[in-house]
C-alpha positions in Angstrom: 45.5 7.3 -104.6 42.4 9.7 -105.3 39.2 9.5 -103.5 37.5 7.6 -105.5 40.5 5.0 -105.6 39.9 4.3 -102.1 38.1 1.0 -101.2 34.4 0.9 -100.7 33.4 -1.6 -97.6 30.4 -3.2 -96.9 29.3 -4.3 -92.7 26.1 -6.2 -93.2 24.6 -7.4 -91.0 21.5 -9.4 -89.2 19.7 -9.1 -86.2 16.7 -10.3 -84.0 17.1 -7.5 -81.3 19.9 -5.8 -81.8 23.0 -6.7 -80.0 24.5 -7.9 -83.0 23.5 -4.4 -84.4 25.8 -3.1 -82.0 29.0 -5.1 -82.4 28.6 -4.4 -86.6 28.5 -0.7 -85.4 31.9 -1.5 -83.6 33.4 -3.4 -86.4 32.7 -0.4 -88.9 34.1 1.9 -86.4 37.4 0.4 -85.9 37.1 -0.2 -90.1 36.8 3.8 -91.0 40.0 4.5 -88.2 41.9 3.2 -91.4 39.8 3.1 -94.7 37.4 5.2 -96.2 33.9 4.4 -97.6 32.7 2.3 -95.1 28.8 1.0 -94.7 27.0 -0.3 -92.2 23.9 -1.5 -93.4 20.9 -4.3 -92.2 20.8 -7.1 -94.4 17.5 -6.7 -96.3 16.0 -8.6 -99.3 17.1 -6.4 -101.9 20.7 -5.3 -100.1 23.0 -6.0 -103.2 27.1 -6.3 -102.2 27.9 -5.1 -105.9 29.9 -2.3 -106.5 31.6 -3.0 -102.9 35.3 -3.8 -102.8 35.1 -5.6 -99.6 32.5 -6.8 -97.9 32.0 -8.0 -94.1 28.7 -10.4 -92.9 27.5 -10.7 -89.3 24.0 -12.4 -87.9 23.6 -14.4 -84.3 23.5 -18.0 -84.2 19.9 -18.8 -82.7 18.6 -22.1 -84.3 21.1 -22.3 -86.9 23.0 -18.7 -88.2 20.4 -15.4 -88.7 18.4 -16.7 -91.9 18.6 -13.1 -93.0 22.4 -13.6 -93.1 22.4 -17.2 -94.4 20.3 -16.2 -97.1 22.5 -13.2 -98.1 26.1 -15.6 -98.6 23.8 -17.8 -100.7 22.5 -15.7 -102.8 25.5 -13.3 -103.3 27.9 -15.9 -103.3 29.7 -15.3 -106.2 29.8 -11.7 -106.0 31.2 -12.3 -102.4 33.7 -14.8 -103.8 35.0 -12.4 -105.9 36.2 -9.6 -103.1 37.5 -10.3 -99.7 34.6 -11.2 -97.2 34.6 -11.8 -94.0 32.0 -12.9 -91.6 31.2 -13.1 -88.1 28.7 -14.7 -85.7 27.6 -13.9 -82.3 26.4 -17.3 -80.2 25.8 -17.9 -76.4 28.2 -20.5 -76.6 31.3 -21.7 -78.5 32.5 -25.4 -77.6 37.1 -25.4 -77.7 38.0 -27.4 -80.0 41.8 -26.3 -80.8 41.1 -25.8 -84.6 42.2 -22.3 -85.6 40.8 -23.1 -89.0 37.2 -24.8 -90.6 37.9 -26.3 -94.4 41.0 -24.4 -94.8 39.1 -20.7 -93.5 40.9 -19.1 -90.2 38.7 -18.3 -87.5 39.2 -16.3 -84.7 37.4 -17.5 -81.3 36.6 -14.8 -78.5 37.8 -16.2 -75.4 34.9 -14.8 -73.3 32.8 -17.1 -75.4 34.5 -20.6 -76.0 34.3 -23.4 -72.9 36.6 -26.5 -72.9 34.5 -29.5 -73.5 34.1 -31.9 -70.4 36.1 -34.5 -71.9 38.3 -33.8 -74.5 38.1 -36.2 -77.7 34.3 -37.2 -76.8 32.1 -34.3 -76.9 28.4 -34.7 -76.2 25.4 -33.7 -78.3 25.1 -30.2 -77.2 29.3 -29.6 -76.9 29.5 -30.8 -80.8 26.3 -28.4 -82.1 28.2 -25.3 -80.3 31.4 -26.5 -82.4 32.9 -24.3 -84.6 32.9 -26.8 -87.1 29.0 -27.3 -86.9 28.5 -23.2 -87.1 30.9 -22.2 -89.8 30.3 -25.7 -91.7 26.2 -25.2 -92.4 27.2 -21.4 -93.8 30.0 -23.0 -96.4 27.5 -25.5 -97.1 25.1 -23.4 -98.3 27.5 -21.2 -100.2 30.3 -23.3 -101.9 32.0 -20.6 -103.9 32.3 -18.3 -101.0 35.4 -18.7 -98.9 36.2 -16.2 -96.1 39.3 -14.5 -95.2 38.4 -14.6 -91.8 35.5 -15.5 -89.7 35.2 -14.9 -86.1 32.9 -16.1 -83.1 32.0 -13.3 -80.5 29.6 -13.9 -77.4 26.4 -12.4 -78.1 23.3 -10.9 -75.6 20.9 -14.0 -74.9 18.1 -12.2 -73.2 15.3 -14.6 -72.5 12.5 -12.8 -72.0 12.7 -11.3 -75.7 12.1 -15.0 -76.7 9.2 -17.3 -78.2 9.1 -20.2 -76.6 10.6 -23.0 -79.1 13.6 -21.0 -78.9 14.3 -20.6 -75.0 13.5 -23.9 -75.2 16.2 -24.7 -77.6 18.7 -22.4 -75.8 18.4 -23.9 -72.7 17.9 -27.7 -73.7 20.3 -27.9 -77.1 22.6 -24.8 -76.8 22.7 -25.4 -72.8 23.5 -21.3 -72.8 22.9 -18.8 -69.7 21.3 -15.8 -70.4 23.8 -12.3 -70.2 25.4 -10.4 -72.2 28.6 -12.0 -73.6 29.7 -9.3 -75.9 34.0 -8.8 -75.4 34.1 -4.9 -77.1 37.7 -5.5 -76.9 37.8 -8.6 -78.9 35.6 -7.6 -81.7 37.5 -4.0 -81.6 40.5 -5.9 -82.0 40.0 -8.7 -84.7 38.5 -6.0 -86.6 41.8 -4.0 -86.3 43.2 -7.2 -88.0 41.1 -6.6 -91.2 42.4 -3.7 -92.0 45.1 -5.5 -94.0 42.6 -7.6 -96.0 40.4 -5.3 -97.1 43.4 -2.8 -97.9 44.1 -2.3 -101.2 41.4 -3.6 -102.8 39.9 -1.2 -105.2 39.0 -1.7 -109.0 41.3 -0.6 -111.3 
């Protein structure tokens, strides 16, 4: 394999103060330890994931997943269908729900992150938005043809004072999240090791 047969991978990824900046930085680093051509770039409006032969989204979960990010799946959809994709998203909280997979996609759940639900079988309001299912669901939703390879939920950096008020309001009241930094380096270092093998091997003829 020349050069130029080598795959081309794309990190995108959304922010609102940069954390999540951070663990796409990891991500990619862990990515070129094995492949070759790989991006790290901010999703913008005219970011374009043509020409890419593998592509990986990230964003936070703040009231709903990054809009920048959501936006992105949706309108690239069917280019992202068409090459492995993966995603993740960084939250302040991840309810357990024992479901290693969302409508047939595997996800992997940092355990720094996810908290068993106070009764099992009968979650309350805020214990079924943090769900998995309620996360991962709304993104498929909005891009049907796009189905994910993997998708993983990291702990993200929930800093307060950087914060209007609607949404400390709706971290604290709906989310029910403490502020800290959640981020698990090893975790993310770790599933992105396990990528490797999915986004191998996946250059045009």
């Amino acid at each position: 394999m020349t050069e130029t047969d080598k795959p081309r991978i794309l990190v995108a990824y959304a922010t609102r103060h940069g954390s999540t900046a951070e663990v796409a930085e990891a991500i990619a680093g862990e990515l070129r330890a094995a492949l070759t051509g790989v991006d790290v770039v901010p999703i913008h409006d005219g970011l374009d994931p043509a020409g890419y032969d593998a592509v990986v989204v990230g964003g936070p979960m703040i009231m709903g997943w990054h809009r920048e990010a959501m936006r992105f799946v949706k309108r690239h959809s069917d280019t992202l269908s068409r090459v492995p994709t993966a995603l993740f998203i960084t939250a302040a909280s991840l309810t357990e729900t024992a479901e290693d997979g969302i409508a047939g996609v595997p996800i992997f759940k940092d355990p720094w992150l996810v908290k068993e639900p106070r009764q099992p079988g009968k979650l309350s309001y805020k214990e079924r938005y943090a769900a998995p299912r309620h996360y991962l669901g709304a993104v498929l939703e909005k891009a049907p043809a796009l189905r994910p390879f993997a998708v993983a939920f990291f702990g993200g950096s929930l800093d307060l004072t950087r914060m209007n008020l609607l949404e400390k309001l709706f971290v604290m009241l709906v989310v029910g999240a403490a502020p800290g930094d959640l981020r698990n380096w090893e975790a993310i270092r770790g599933w992105a090791r396990e990528l490797t093998p999915g986004l191998r091997g996946t250059a045009r003829d």
